[in-house]
One Martini backbone bead per residue (centre of mass of N, CA, C, O) as a GRO file, in nm:
protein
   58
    1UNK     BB    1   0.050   0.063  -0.016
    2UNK     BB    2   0.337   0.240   0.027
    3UNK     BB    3   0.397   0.233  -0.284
    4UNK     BB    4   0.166   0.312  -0.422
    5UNK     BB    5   0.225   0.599  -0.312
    6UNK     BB    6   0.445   0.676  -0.395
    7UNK     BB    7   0.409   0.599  -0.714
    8UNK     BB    8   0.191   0.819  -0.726
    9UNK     BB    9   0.331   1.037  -0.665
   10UNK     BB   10   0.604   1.037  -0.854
   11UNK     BB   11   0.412   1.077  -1.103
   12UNK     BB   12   0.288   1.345  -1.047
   13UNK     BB   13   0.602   1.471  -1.023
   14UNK     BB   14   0.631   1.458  -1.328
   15UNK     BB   15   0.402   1.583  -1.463
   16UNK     BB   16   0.406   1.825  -1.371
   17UNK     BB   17   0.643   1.921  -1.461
   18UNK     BB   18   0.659   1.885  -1.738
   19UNK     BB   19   0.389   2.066  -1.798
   20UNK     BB   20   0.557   2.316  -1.711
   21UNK     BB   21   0.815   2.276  -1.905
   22UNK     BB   22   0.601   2.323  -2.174
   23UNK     BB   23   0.480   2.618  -2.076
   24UNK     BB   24   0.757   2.774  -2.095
   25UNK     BB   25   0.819   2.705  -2.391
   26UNK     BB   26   0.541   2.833  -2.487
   27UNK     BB   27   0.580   3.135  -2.371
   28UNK     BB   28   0.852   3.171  -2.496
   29UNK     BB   29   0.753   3.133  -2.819
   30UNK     BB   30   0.549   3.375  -2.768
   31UNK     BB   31   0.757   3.598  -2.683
   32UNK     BB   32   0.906   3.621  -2.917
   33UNK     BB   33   1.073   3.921  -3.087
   34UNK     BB   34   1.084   3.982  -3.443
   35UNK     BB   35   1.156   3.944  -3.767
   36UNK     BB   36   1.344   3.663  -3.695
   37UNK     BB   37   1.175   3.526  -3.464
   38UNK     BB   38   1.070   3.184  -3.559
   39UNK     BB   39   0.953   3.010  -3.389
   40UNK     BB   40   0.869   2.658  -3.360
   41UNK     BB   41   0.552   2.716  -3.309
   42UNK     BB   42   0.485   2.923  -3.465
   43UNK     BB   43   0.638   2.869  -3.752
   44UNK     BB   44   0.415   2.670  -3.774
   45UNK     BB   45   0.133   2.520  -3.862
   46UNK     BB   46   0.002   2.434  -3.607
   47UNK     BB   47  -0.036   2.717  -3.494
   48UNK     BB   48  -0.263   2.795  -3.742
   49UNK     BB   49  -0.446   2.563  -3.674
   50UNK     BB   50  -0.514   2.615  -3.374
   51UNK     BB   51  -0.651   2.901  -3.434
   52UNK     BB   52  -0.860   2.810  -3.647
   53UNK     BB   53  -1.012   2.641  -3.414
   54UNK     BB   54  -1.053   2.859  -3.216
   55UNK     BB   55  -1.218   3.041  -3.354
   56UNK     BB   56  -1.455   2.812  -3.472
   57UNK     BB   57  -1.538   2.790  -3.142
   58UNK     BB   58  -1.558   3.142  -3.067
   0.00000   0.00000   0.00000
């Protein structure tokens, strides 16, 4: 039971790390400022696909 609850708390504080990280990377490529400045995500079709999502569900 002991072992469980260890192994269940360890997993969640690995998830919400990455989550972290991954919010982090996604907040610096958002802010990234320049004429020559395309982001990971920004610079990708990802990201004007998921605006188009949103705009169209909103």
């Amino acid at each position: 039971m002991r072992t469980m609850m260890f192994m269940s708390r360890m997993f969640g504080m690995i998830v919400l790390m990455v989550g972290v990280l991954l919010a982090v990377f996604v907040l610096l490529d958002i802010l990234r400022i320049g004429p020559n400045a395309r982001g990971f995500l920004i610079g990708s079709n990802l990201w004007q696909e998921l605006k188009a999502i949103a705009e169209a569900l909103f």
